[in-house]
N, C-alpha and C positions, 0 to 999 in steps of 0.2 A: 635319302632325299627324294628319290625317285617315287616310292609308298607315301610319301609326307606331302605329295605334289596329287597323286591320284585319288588320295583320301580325300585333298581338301576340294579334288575336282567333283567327287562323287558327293561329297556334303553339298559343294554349290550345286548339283544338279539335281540335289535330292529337294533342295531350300525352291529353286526356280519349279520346278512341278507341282512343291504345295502351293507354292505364291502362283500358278496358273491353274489349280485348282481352287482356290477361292475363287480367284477374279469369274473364275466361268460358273460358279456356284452364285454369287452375285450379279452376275451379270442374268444367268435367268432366272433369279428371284425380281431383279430388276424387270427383265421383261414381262412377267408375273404383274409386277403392281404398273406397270404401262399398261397390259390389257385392261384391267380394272378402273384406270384409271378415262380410257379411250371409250369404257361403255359407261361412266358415270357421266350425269351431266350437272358443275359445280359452279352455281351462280355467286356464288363468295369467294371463288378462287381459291380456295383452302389447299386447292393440292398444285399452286403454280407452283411450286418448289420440286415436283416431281420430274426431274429434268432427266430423260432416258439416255442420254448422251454422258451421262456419269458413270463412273466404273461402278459404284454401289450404290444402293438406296437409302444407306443409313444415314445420310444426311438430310433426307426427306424428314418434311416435318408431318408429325402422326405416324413417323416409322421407328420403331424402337428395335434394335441389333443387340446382340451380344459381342464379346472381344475378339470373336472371329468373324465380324461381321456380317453375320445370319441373319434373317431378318424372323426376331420372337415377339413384334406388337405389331398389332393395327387399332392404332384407336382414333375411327374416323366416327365417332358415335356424336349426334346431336349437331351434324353438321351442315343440314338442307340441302343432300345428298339426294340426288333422283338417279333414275338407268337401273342397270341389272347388272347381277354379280356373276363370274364368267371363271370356268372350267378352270382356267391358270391359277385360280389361289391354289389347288389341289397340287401345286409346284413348291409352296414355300414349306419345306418340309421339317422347320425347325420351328415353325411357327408356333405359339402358346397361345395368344390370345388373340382373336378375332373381333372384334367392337365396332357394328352398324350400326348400332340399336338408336331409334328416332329418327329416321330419314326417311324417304319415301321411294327406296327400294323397292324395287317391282320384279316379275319374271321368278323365275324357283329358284330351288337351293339347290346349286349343281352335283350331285351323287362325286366328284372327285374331291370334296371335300371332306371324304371319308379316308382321302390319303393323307390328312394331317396327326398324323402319327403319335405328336409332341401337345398336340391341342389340349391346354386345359377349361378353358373360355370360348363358349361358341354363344353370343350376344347379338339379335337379329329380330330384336323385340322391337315394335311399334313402328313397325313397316308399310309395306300394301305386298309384300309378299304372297305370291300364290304356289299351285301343283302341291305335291306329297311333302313329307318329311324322307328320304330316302332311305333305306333300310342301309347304307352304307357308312351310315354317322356310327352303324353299331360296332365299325372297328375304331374307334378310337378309342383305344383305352388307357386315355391318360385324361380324359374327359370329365373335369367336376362341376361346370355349370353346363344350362344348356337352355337357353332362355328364345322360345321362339313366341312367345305372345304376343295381343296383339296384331295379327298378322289376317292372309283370307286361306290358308293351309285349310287342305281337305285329306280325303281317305286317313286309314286308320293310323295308331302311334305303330310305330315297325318294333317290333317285336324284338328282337337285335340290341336293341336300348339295353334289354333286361341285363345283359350280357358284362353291361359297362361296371364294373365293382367300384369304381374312383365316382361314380356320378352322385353327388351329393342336390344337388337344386338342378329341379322337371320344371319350366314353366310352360303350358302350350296353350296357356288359357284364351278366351278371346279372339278363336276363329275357327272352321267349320271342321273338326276333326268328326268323323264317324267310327265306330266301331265299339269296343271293350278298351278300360284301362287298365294296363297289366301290373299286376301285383305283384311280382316275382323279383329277385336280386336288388335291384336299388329301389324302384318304385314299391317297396314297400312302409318306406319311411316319407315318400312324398305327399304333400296334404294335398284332399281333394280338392282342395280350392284355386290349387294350380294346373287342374283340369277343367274349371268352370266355364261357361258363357260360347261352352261347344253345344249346341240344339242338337246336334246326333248321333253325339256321343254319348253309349249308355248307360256308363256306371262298371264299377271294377270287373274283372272279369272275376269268374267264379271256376277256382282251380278242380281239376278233378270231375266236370260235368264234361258232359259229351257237347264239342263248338255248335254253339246254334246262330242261325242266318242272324245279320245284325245289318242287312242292306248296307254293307259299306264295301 
């Protein structure tokens, strides 16, 4: 009886740790999309439902969770969205898909979003985006789109990219990247045309020659 009573104590205590281990996983996922949300500025209200005073964010609308309540969408895409995107998404580490794209996003792309582990979708096209593309996007390798066009992105594509084997669609077209575009691992399948309407950017690199100055 005695074993039948500390088994079922040790199952309740084992059940109450994962149930306080979600809630603190969601809760700083939660906290995660409050920063984001506290440096956006949303003249449509789109994100009144972001209520931080909730145990999770999966009830937020444009927030998409799995059955453990994770949070794997953001699809805040085409929503008149102004502010800057802020070090905390580099927290939701179950994340998949990322969706800015058509707002008027400003400020960079914070290098902790190279801790999104799970990312298949990084969409941040048709912004006012500025600073680099960070050389730390190159650890995600779960990474099959990666759509930053449109945007005012300078210095060169980070080399790191090459690195991604899942990367299926490069789009960087359509703002100031400088330097060589790399040929190597997935960028070999990507068409030049989703490198276009960079003025200083100079054309593939060319494997096997000795690096020459490309002022970038």
């Amino acid at each position: 009886m005695a074993a039948g009573a500390g088994a079922r104590a040790k199952a309740a205590g084992a059940l109450a740790l994962a149930l306080v281990l979600a809630l603190a996983g969601a809760n700083s996922e939660g906290d995660a999309l409050s920063a984001l949300r506290r440096s956006l500025r949303d003249p449509g209200g789109v994100l009144q439902s972001w209520d931080p005073t909730l145990v999770n964010p999966c009830t937020w609308f444009h927030v998409t969770c799995d059955r453990d309540n994770r949070v794997t969408r953001l699809d805040l895409g085409n929503l008149n969205l102004s502010g800057h995107l802020v070090p905390e998404l580099g927290k939701l580490e179950h994340l998949q898909y990322l969706e800015l794209y058509k707002n008027s996003i400003q400020g960079t792309i914070p290098s902790e979003l190279g801790n999104l582990k799970n990312l298949i979708s990084l969409d941040l096209y048709k912004n006012n985006i500025s600073g680099t593309i960070p050389p730390s996007l190159g650890k995600l390798k779960s990474l099959v789109f990666l759509r930053l066009n449109g945007n005012h992105l300078t210095g060169p594509i980070p080399r790191e990219l090459s690195g991604i084997s899942s990367l299926k669609v490069v789009d960087v077209s359509s703002n100031d990247l400088c330097g060589t575009i790399p040929t190597s691992g997935p960028f070999e399948h990507i068409p030049l045309s989703n490198f276009e309407k960079n003025p200083r950017l100079e054309g593939p690199e060319l494997q096997g020659l000795a690096i020459y100055d490309t002022n970038c």
